[in-house]
N, C-alpha and C positions, 0 to 999 in steps of 0.2 A: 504494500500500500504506500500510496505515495505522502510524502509531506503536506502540510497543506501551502507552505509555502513555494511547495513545489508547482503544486497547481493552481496558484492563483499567478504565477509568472506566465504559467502555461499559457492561460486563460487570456493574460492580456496580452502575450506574444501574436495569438489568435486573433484578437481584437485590432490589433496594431496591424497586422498579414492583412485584414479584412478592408480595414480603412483607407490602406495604403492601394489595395488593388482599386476601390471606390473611385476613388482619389484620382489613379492611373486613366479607368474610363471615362471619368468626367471630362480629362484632359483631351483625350482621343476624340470624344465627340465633340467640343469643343472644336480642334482641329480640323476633324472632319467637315465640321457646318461651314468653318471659315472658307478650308479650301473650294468646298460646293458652292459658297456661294463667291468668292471668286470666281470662281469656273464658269457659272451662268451668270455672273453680271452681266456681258455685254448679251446676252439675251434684253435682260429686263434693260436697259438702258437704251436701248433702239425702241423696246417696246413704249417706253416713258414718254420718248421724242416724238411716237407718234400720238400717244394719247395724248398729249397738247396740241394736237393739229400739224406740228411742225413736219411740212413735205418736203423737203430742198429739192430732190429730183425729180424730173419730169413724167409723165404717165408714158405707157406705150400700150399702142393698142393691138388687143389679140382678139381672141375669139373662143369662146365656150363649147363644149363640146356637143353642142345642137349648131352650132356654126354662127353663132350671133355674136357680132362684132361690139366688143365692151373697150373699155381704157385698167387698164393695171397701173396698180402703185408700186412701185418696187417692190421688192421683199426684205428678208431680213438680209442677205451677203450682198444685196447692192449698197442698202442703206447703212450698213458697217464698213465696206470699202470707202463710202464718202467719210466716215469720220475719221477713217485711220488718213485719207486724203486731206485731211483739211488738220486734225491735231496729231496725225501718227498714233501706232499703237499702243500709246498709252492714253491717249483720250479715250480707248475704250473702256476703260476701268474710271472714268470721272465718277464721284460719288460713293466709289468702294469702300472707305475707311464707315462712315456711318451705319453703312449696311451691315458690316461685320461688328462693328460695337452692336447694333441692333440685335442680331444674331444670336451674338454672344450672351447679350442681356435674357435675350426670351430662352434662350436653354437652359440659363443657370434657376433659372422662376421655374421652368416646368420640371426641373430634376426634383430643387428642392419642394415643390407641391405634391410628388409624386412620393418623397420619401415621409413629408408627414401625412400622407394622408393614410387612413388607417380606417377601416372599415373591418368588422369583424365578421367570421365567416357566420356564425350562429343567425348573424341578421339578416346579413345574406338570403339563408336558405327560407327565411320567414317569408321571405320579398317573390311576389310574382317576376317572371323576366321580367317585363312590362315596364313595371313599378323599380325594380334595377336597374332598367337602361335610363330611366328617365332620371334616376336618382344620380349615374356615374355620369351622363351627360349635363345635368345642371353643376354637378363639379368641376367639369370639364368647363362649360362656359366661364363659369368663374374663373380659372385660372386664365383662361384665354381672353377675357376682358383686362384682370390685371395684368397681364404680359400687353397686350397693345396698350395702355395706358403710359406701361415705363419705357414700350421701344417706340411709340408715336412718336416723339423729337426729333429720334436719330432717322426715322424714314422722311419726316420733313425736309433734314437737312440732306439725308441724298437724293430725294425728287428736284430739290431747287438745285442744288448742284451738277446734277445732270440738264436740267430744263436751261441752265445759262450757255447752255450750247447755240439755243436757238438766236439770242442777240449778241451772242461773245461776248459777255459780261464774265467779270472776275470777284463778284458782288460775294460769294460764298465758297468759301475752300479748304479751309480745317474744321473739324470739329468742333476746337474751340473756338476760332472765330466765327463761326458759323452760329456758334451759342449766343454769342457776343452779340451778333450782328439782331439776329432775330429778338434777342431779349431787348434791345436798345429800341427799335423800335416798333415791335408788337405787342412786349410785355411776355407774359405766360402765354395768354391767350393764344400768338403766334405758333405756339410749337404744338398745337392742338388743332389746328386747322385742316377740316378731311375725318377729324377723328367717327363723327356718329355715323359716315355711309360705311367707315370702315369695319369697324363695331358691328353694325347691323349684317353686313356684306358675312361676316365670319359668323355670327351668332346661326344666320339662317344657314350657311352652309351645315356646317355640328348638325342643328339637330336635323335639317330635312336629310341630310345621312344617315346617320346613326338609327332614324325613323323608318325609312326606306327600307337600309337593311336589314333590319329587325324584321319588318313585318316580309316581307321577301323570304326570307331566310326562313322563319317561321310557319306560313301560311302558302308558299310559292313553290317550295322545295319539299321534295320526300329525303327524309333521313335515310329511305333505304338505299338510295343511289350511293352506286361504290365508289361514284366521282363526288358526290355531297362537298364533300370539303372545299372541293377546287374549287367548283361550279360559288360557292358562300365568297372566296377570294376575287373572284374574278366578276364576282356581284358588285362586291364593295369596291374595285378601280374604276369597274361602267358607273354605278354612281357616280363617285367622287367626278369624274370627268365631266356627267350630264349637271351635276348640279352646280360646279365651278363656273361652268358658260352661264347657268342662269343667273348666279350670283355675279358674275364679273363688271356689271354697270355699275354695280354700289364702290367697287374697284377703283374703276374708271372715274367715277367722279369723285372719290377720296384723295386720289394725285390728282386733276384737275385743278381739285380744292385749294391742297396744297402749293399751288403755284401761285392763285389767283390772287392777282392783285401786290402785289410782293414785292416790286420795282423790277423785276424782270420783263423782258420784250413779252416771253411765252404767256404771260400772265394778265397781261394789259394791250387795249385797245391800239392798232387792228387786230389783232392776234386772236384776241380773246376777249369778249364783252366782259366787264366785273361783276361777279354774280355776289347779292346780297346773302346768298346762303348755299347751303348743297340742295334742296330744293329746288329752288331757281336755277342753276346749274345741270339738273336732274331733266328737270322742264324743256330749256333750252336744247339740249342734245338730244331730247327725245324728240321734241318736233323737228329735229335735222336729221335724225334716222342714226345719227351717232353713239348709243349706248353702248355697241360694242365695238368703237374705233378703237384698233389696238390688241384685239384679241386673237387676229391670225399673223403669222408672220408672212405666210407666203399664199399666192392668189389673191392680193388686196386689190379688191374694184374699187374704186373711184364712185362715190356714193349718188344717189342719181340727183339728190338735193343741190350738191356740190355740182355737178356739170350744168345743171340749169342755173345756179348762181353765175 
């Protein structure tokens, strides 16, 4: 039999082995979010340019596959060649420092929500599914309301960082002076701008998911299928896809938001009327046919709104 000082060394060697591997994956994922979102920045940062309206290159016209002759917008490798052409390729990464503080902040909120959260199994099995999912999903929004609340600033500051591309303004470029800039003259308020279509935009994605594939999965599916499983996984990605398109205007005019008005060109007249709210914002792009400018990269028509303008 051992000591008992023997095993309480034991015990905390274990404890320390435990913490330190914790410790090791936080790091890694960490890491990994950064580099991923490095990696697709100049995705979203073309995507950005357009969702401000901003077209530098001209249309060209092709034709659909019933043979009707339409005008094309560039896609995304013409519309990235222009900026490696105009800033070289590091203007593709403009706005990247924000984005990865952003990142970084929403990981470290959902690891540590995930490790207090504590939920016993006894209650668990008291709980219809139903009355469970809607239970883990209202936890879930809550943490995902506070996670945009603390990384809202840092996506402020790399939407406007990116959008000064459209008038080559140098108006915003570090972090901190980006804090600087916005706190000087918007106040708080500034670094909240865009926040409720965003908020909204993610709230309704969660649950019409999480709702979807419950009652699918549930009522749509036999358990006896030997594919069950797969066919549940590949539920929940056609989701997630169907219902990202349908949320993506609340998106779209969350970054709009975030421009508007702000002393940059992208923000302000001609460019962009100054909308009193995301509503009126909402409004406006809807009666232009615009609430999903921005959501495809490649095959973008030229809106029929716009060619009659």
């Amino acid at each position: 039999m051992l000591p008992q000082g023997n095993i309480s060394r034991q015990t905390s060697d274990v404890e320390e082995d435990a913490n330190t591997t914790r410790a090791d994956m936080d790091a890694a994922v960490l890491l990994l979010g950064a580099g991923m979102t490095a990696a697709t920045h100049p995705l979203l940062y073309v995507k950005l340019l357009i969702q401000v309206g901003h077209e530098p290159l001209p249309p060209t016209v092709g034709t659909t596959m019933f043979g009707r002759r339409v005008l094309y917008l560039p896609g995304f490798f013409s519309y990235a060649q222009h900026i490696v052409k105009v800033d070289g390729k590091r203007g593709l990464f403009r706005g990247l420092s924000p984005r990865i503080a952003s990142v970084a902040i929403s990981t470290v909120i959902r690891t540590k929500a995930k490790k207090t959260q504590c939920v016993s199994k006894e209650d668990d099995n008291k709980q219809t599914p139903l009355k469970k999912l809607m239970k883990e999903t209202s936890h879930e929004m809550f943490i995902q309301c506070l996670s945009r609340i603390a990384v809202h600033p840092f996506h402020v500051m790399s939407v406007r960082c990116m959008a000064q591309f459209v008038g080559r303004e140098v108006k915003y470029s570090g972090i901190l002076s980006s804090i600087s800039r916005i706190f000087q003259e918007e106040g708080v308020a500034g670094f909240y701008v865009g926040l409720m279509p965003h908020v909204l935009g993610e709230v309704l994605f969660l649950w019409c998911c999480n709702l979807l594939v419950h009652f699918i999965n549930t009522y749509a599916l036999d358990d006896t299928l030997s594919q069950a499983s797969a066919v549940r996984s590949y539920t929940k990605f056609v989701l997630d896809f169907a219902v990202s398109i349908l949320t993506y205007p609340f998106m779209l005019v969350a970054d709009v938001m975030a421009v508007n008005n702000c002393g940059l060109t992208a923000g302000l007249p001609p460019h962009s009327p100054i909308f009193t709210s995301w509503l009126h914002c909402w409004n406006y792009l809807s009666r232009r046919g615009l609430l999903f400018r921005g959501s495809s990269y490649f095959s973008r028509r030229v809106p029929v709104t716009s060619i009659h303008d």
